[in-house]
C-alpha positions as CSV (number, residue, x, y, z in Angstrom):
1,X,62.1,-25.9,-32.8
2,X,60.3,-27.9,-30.7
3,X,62.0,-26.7,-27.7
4,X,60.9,-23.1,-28.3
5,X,57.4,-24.5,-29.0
6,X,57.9,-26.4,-25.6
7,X,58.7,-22.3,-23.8
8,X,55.2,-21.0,-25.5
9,X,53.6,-23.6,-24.3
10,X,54.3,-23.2,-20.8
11,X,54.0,-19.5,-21.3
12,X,50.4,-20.3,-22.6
13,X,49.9,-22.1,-19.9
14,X,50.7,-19.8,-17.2
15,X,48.7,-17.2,-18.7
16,X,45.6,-19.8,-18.2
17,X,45.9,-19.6,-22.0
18,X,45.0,-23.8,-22.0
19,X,43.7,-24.3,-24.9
20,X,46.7,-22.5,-26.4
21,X,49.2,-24.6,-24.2
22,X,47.3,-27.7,-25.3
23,X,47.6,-26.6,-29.4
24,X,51.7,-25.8,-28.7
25,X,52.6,-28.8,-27.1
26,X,51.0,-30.8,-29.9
27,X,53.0,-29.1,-32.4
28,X,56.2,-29.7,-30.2
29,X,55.1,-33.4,-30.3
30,X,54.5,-33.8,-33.7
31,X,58.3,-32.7,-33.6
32,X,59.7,-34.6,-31.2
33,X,57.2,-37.6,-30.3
34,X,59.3,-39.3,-28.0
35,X,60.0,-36.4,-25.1
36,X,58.0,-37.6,-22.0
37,X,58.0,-34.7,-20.5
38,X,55.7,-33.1,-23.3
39,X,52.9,-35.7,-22.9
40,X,53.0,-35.0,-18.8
41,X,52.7,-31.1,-19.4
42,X,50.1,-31.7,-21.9
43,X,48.2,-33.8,-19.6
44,X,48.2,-31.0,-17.2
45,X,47.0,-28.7,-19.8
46,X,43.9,-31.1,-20.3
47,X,43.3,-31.2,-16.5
48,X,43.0,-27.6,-16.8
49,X,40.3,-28.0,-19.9
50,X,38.7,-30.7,-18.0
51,X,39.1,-33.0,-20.8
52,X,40.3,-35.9,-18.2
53,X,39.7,-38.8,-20.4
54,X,42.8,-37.3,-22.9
55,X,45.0,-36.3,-19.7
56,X,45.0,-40.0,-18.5
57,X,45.8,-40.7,-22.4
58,X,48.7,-38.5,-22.5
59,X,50.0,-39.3,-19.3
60,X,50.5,-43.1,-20.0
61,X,52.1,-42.3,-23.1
62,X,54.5,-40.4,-20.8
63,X,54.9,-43.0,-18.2
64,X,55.8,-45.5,-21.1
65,X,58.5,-43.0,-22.5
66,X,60.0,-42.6,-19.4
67,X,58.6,-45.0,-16.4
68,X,60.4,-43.2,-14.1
69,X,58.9,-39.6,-14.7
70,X,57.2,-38.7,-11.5
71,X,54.7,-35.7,-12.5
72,X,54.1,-38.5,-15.3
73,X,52.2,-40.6,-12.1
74,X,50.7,-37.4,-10.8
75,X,49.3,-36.3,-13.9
76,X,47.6,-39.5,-14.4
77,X,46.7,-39.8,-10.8
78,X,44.9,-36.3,-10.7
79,X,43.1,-36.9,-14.1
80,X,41.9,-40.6,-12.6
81,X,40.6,-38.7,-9.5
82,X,38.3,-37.0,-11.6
83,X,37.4,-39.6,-13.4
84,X,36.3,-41.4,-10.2
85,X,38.8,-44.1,-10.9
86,X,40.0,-43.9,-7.7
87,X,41.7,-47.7,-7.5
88,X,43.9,-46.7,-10.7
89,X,44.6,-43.7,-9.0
90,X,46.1,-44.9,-6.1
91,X,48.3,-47.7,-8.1
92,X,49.3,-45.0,-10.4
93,X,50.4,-42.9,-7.4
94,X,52.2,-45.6,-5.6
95,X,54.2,-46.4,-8.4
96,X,54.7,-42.9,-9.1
97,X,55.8,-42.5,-5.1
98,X,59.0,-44.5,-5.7
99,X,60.6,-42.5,-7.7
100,X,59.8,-39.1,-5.7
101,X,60.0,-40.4,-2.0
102,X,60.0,-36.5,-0.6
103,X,57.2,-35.6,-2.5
104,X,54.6,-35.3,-0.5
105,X,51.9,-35.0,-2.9
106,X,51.4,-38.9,-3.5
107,X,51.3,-39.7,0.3
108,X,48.2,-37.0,0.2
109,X,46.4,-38.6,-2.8
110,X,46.7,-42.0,-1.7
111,X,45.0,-40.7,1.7
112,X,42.3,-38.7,-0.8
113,X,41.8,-42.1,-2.5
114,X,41.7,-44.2,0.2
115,X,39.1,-41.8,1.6
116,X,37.2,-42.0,-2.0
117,X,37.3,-45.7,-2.1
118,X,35.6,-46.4,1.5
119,X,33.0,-44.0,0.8
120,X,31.9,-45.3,-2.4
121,X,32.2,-49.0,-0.7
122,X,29.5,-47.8,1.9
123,X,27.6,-46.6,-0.9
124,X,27.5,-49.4,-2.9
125,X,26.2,-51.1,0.8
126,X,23.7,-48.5,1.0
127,X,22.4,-49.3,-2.2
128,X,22.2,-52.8,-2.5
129,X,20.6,-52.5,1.1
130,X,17.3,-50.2,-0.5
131,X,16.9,-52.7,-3.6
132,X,16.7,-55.4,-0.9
133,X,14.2,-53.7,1.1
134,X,12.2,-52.8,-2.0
135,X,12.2,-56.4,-2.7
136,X,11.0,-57.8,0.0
137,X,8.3,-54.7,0.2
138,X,6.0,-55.7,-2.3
139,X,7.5,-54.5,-5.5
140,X,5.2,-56.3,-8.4
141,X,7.2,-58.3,-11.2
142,X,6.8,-55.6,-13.9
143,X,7.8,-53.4,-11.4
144,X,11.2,-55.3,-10.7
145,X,11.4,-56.1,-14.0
146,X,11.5,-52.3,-15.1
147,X,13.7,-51.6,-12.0
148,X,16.4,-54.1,-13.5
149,X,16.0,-52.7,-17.2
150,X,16.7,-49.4,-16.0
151,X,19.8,-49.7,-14.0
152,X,21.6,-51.5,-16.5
153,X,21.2,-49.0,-19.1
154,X,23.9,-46.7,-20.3
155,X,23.6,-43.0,-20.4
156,X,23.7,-42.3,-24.1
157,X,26.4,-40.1,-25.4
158,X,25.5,-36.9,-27.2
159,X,27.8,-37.3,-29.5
160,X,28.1,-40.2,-32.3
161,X,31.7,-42.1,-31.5
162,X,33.8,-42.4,-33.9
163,X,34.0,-45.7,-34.0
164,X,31.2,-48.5,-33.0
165,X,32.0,-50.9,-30.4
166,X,30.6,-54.1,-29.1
167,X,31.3,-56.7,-26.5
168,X,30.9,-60.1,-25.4
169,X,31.6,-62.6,-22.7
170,X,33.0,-66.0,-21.5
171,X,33.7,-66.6,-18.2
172,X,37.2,-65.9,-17.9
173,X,37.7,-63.0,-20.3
174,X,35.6,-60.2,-21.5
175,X,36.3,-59.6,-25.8
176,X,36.2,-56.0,-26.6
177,X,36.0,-55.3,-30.6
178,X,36.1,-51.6,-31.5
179,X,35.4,-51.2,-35.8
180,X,38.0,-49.3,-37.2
181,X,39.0,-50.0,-40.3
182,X,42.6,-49.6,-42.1
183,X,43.8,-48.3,-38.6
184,X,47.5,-49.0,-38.4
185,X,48.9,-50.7,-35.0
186,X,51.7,-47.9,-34.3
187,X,48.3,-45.1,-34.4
188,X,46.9,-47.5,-31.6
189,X,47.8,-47.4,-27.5
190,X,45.7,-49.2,-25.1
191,X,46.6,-49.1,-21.5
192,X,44.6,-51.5,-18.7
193,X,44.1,-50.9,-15.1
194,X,42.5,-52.5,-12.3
195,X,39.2,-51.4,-13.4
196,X,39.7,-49.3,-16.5
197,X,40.2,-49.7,-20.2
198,X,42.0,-46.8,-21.9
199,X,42.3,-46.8,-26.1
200,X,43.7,-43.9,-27.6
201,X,43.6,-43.8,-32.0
202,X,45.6,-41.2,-33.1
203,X,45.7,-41.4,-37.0
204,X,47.8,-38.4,-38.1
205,X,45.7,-35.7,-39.5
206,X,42.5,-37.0,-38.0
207,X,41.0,-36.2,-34.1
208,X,42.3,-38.6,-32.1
209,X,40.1,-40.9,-30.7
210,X,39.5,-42.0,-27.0
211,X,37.7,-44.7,-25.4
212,X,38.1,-45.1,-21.5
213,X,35.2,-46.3,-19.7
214,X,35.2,-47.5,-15.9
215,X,34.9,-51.5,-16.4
216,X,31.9,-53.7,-14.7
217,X,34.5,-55.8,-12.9
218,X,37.8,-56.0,-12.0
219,X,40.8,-57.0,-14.5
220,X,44.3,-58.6,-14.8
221,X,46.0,-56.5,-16.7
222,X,49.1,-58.3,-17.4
223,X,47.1,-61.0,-18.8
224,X,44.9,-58.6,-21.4
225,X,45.7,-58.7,-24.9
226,X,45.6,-56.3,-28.0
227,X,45.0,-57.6,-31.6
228,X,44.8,-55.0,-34.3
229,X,43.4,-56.3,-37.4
230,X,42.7,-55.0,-40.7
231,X,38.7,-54.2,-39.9
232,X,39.2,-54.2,-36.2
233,X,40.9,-53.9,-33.2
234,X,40.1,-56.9,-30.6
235,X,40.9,-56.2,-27.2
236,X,41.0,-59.1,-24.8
237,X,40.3,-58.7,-20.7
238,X,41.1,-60.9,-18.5
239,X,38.6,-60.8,-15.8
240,X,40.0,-61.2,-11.9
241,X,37.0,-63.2,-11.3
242,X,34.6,-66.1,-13.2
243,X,31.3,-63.3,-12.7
244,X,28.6,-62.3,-15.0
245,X,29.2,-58.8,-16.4
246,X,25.7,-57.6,-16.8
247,X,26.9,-54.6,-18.8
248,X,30.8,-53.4,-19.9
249,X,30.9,-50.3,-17.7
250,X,30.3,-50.0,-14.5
251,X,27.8,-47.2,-13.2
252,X,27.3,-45.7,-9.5
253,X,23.7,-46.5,-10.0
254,X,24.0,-50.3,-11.9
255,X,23.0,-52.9,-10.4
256,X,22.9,-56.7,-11.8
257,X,19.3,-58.2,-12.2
258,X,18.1,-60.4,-9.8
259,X,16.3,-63.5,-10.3
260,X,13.3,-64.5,-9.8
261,X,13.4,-68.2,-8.2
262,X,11.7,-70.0,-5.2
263,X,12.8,-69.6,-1.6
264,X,15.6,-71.7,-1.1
265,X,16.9,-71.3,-4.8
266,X,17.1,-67.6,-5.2
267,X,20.5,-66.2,-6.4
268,X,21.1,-62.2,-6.1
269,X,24.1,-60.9,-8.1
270,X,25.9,-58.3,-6.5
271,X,28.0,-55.6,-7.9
272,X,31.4,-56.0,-8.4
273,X,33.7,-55.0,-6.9
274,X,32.7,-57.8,-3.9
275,X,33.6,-55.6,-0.8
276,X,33.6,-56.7,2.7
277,X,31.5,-54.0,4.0
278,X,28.5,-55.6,1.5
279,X,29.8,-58.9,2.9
280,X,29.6,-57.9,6.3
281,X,25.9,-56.9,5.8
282,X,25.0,-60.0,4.4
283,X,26.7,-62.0,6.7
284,X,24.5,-60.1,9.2
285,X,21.3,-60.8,7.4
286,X,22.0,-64.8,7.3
287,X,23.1,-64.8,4.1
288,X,25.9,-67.0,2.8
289,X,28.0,-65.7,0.2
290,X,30.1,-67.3,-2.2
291,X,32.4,-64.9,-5.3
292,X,29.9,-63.0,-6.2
293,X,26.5,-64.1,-5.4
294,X,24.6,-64.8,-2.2
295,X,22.4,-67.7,-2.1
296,X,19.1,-67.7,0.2
């Protein structure tokens, strides 16, 4: 049964019949939830419907079914891309790359990454370069002040989540608690990646439930932890560096407050990821940087 769910599916599919594809190959899953290769071709389906967030979701399920599936990589790899997660991206494609060495698709998207990553490193420079200059340009407290407020809000979801989450911090680890109650462990998967989070809830016969939001800092994923509780789910991150996340997600435009001390004392905190272009720059300026800060 599900393998002639499996043929409408790709039949669907081909006949840019997405959603359709997406509805079959759930119903062949529900059937047979531990084929691989119909999480990968339903992650492809959700490329097609943009729904990236689900296609990354899918796509690790895959990977963990069968680790050696390379259009498992791909899938999450493409969906990533999209995402503008382009560090997981590229891990997910080099370990994809080893089990499809003729392939030439993964040495392309590590180049497109690659490519994605350097220019988003000279943006970040670009950035931190203009709130610099309006710094030193007259900008009134309130006006800094305001400045600071605004970048580190996040843009609000039209949509209520499903479930409410929170954070906190110590300086090794970041504690994510999402508030879902009565939620069985096996209905849980959360995946980590250099700079990503990824929690899928799938409760059978409710919408799943997906959380993956591009972290403030870098992670260690090996070292993250997962706790599902009887009101809760508790997600531990280890954080690659001691730093102050100002917020849980990173944003293009987010940039950590800086404050206000006397010459001499003064302590900017810069955006993490810490890259050596912004290094460079500061270097330049005679600035001496230590992880994550540069003291004047």
């Amino acid at each position: 049964m599900a393998t002639a769910l499996e043929k409408k599916a790709k039949e669907a599919f081909f006949d840019d019949e997405f959603g359709l594809a997406v509805d079959l190959y759930s119903e062949a899953i529900r059937l047979d939830p531990n084929d691989a290769n119909l999480f990968a071709d339903r992650a492809q389906a959700h490329i097609k419907l943009n729904a990236f967030t689900e296609a990354v979701s899918d796509a690790n399920k895959s990977i963990q079914l069968n680790p050696s599936l390379p259009k498992a990589y791909l899938r999450k790899a493409t969906a990533c891309i999209k995402l503008q997660e382009y560090h997981t991206a590229k891990v997910a494609l080099q370990n994809g790359a080893a089990f499809a060495q003729d392939d030439s698709r993964f040495a392309n998207l590590i180049q497109q990454c690659d490519r994605c990553i350097a220019e988003e490193s000279s943006g970040l420079t670009s950035t931190l370069s203009s709130h610099l200059s309006n710094r030193n340009h007259g900008m009134t407290k309130e006006e800094a002040e305001g400045d600071s407020l605004l970048s580190q809000k996040n843009e609000a979801t039209l949509n209520r989540p499903k479930y409410r989450h929170e954070y906190y911090q110590k300086p090794e680890e970041v504690v994510v608690t999402i508030f879902a109650k009565g939620i069985s462990a096996k209905d849980v998967v959360v995946d980590f990646g250099e700079q990503i989070l990824s929690v899928t809830i799938d409760v059978p016969g409710q919408d799943a439930y997906h959380y993956q939001p591009r972290l403030f800092g870098k992670i260690i994923p090996n070292n993250c932890r997962v706790e599902v509780l009887s009101t809760k789910i508790e997600i531990r991150l280890a954080k690659a560096e001691a730093i102050n996340w100002t917020s849980l997600e990173y944003g293009k435009n987010t940039l950590p407050p800086i404050i206000n001390r006397p010459i001499g004392e003064m302590t900017i905190y810069l955006v993490y990821p810490f890259c050596d272009s912004v290094r460079i720059q500061l270097q330049g300026m005679g600035l001496e940087s230590d992880v994550g800060s540069v003291r004047l």
